[in-house]
C-alpha positions as CSV (number, residue, x, y, z in Angstrom):
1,X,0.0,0.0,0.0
2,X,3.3,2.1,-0.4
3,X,1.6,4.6,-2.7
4,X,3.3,7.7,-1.9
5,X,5.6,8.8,0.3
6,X,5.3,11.0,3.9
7,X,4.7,14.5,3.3
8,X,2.3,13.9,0.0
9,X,-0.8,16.0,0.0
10,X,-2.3,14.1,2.4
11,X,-1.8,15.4,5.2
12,X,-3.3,19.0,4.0
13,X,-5.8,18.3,1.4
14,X,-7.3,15.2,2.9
15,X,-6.9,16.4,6.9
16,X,-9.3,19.3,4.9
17,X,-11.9,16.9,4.0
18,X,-11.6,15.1,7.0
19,X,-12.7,17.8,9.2
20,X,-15.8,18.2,7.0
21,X,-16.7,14.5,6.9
22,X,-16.5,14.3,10.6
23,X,-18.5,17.0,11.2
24,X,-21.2,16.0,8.8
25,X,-21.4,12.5,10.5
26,X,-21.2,14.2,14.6
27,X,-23.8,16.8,13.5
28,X,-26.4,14.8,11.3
29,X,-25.4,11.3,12.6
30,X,-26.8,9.6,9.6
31,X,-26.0,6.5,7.2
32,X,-26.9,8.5,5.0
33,X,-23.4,11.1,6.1
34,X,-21.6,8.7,6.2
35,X,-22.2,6.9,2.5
36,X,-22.3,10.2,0.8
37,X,-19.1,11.5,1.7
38,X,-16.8,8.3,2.9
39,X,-18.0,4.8,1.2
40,X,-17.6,3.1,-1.9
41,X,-17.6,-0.4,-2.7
42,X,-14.1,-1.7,-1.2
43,X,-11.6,-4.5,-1.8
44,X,-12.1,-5.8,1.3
45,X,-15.6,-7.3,1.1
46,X,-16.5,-9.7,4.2
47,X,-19.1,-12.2,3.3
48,X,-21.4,-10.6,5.8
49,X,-24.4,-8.9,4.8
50,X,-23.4,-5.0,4.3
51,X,-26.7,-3.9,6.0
52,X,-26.1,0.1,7.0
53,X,-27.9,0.7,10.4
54,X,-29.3,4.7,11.4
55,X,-26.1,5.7,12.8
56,X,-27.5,7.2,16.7
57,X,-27.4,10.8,16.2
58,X,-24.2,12.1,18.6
59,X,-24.7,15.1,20.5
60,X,-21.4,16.4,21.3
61,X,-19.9,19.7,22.4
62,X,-17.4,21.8,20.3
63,X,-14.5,20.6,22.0
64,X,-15.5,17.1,22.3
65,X,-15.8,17.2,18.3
66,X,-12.9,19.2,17.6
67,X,-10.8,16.7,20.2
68,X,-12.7,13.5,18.0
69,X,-11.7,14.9,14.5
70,X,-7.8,15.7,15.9
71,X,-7.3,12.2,16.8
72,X,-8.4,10.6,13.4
73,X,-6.2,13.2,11.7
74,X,-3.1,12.5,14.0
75,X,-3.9,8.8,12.8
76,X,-3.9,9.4,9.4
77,X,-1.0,11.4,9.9
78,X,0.9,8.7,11.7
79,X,-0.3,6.1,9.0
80,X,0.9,8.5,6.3
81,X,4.6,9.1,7.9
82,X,5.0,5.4,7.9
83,X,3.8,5.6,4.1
84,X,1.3,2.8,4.4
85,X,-1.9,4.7,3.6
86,X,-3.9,4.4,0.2
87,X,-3.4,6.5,-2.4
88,X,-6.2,9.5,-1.8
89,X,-9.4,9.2,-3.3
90,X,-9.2,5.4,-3.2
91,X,-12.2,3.1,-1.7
92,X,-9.5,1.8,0.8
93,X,-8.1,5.3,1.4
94,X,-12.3,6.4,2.1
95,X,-12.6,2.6,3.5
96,X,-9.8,3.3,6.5
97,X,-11.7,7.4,7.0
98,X,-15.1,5.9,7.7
99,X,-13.6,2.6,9.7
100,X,-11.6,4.9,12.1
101,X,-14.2,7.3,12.5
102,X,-17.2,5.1,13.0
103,X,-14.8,3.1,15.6
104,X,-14.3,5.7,17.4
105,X,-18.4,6.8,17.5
106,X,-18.8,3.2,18.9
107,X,-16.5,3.7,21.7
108,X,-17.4,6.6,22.5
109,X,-21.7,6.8,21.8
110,X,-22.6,2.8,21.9
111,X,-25.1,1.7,25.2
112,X,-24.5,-1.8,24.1
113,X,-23.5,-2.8,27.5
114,X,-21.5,-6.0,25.6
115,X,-19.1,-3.5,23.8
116,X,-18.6,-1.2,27.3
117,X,-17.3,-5.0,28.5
118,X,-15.0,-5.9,26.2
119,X,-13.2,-2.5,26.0
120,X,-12.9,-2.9,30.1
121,X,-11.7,-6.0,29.3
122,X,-9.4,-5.2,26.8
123,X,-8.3,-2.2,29.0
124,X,-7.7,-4.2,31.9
125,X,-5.4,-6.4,29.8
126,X,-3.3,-3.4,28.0
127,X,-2.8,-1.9,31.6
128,X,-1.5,-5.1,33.2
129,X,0.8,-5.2,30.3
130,X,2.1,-1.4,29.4
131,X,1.7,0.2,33.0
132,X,3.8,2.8,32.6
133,X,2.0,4.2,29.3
134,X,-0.2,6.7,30.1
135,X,-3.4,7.8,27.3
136,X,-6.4,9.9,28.1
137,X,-8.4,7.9,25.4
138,X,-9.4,5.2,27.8
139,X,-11.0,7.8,29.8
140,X,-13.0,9.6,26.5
141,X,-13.0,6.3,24.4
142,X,-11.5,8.3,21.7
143,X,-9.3,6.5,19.4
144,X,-6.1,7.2,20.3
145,X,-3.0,5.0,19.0
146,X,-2.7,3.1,22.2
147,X,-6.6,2.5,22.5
148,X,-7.1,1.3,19.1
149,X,-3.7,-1.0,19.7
150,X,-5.4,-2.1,23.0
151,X,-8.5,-3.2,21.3
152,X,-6.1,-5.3,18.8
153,X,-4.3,-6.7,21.0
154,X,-6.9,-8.5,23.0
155,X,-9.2,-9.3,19.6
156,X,-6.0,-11.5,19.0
157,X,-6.7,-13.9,22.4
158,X,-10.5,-13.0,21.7
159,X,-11.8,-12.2,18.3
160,X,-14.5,-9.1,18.6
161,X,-16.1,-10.5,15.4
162,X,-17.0,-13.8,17.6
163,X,-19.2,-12.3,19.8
164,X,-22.8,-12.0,18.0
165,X,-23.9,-8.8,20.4
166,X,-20.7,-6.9,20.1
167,X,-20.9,-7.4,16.4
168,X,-24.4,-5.8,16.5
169,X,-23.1,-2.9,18.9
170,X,-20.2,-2.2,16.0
171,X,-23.1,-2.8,12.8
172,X,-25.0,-0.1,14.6
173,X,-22.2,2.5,13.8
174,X,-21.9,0.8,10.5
175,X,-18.4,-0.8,11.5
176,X,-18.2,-3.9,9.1
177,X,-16.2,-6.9,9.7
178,X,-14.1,-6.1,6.4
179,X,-13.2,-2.3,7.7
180,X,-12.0,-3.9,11.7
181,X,-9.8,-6.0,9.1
182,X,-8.4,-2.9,7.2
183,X,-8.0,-1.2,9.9
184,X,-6.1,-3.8,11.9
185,X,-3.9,-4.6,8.8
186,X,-3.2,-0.7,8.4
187,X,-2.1,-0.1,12.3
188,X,0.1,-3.7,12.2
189,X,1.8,-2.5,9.1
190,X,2.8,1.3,10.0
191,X,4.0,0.0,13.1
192,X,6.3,-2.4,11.8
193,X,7.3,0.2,9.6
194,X,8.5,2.4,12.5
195,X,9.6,-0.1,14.3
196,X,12.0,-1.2,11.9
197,X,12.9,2.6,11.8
198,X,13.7,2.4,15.6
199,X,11.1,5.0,16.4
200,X,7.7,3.9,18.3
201,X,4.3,4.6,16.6
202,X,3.0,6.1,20.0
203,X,5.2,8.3,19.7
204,X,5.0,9.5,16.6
205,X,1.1,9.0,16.9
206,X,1.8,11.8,19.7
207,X,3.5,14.1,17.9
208,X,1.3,14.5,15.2
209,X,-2.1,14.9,18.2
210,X,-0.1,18.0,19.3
211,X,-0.3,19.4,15.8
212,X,-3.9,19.0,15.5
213,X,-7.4,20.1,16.8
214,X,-8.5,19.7,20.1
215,X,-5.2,19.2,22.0
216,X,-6.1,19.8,25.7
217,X,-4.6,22.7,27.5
């Protein structure tokens, strides 16, 4: 997925769009949003049926939005620097936008009480292991670096895709199986990318969060 190289347009015409694809799906919290401006048919089709769900309209304030639109940037950014994302414009390049922001809507908007228990779960598993790390996104749910790295980790010892109610907490935000697969494939590839580079992609994640909306004072 090497299709250009950090510091490609990226990073200023599509964090652009971002901002006003986010915003369209936090203000009208619709399918509807979210087709228009993010899907097309992808290459990474599941054999699950692609039923889209009335995403729960999300009533947020102004700096909970800006703060929700700076971290998917500052992914894309990090994702970018280790030159794994999709050329822009693509269906996995709009694929990865609607995966990451939808994900994060879950976490952060979903009642399912089955979802709330396996981030706990997966939480309780991340801290035992990286106890020194510490991310502000388990408190908000927002999908920082280490939460969405948290949430792959323990999907490896127990698949999210194997448990029938979480699936329907993650359809109702219009998460697919195929986009939890693109998404995983992206985040394991940048960061053996940067690993290989000696640098961590926490860290770099970090860097770029400073850079972008909604950085807490």
């Amino acid at each position: 997925m090497r299709g250009f190289q950090p510091g490609y347009r990226w990073r200023h015409g599509v964090c652009a769009c971002l901002l006003l694809v986010v915003n369209l799906i936090l203000w009208f919290g619709t399918s509807d949003a979210v087709e228009s401006t993010t899907r097309q048919p992808d290459t990474h089709a599941s054999a699950e049926p692609q039923r889209l769900h009335p995403c729960p309209v999300l009533l947020v304030s102004e700096r909970t939005r800006s703060s929700m639109v700076g971290t998917i940037m500052a992914l894309l950014a990090t994702f970018d620097e280790a030159g794994i994302l999709p050329p822009e414009g693509t269906a996995q390049a709009n694929q990865l936008i609607h995966g990451l922001i939808q994900l994060q809507s879950a976490l952060m908007k979903s009642e399912s009480p089955e979802l709330a228990a396996y981030r706990m779960a997966a939480e309780a598993q991340w801290v035992s292991e990286h106890q020194d790390v510490e991310d502000g996104g388990r408190e908000t749910g927002e999908l920082t670096s280490n939460v969405l790295a948290m949430l792959m980790s323990y999907d490896h010892m127990h698949p999210l895709w194997e448990d029938p109610k979480v699936v329907a907490a993650m359809q109702a935000f219009n998460v697919t199986h195929a986009d939890w697969i693109f998404m995983r494939e992206c985040f394991h590839q940048a960061d053996a990318v940067l690993r290989k580079q000696g640098r961590s992609i926490h860290t770099v994640y970090e860097s770029w969060r400073m850079k972008m909306p909604g950085v807490k004072s």
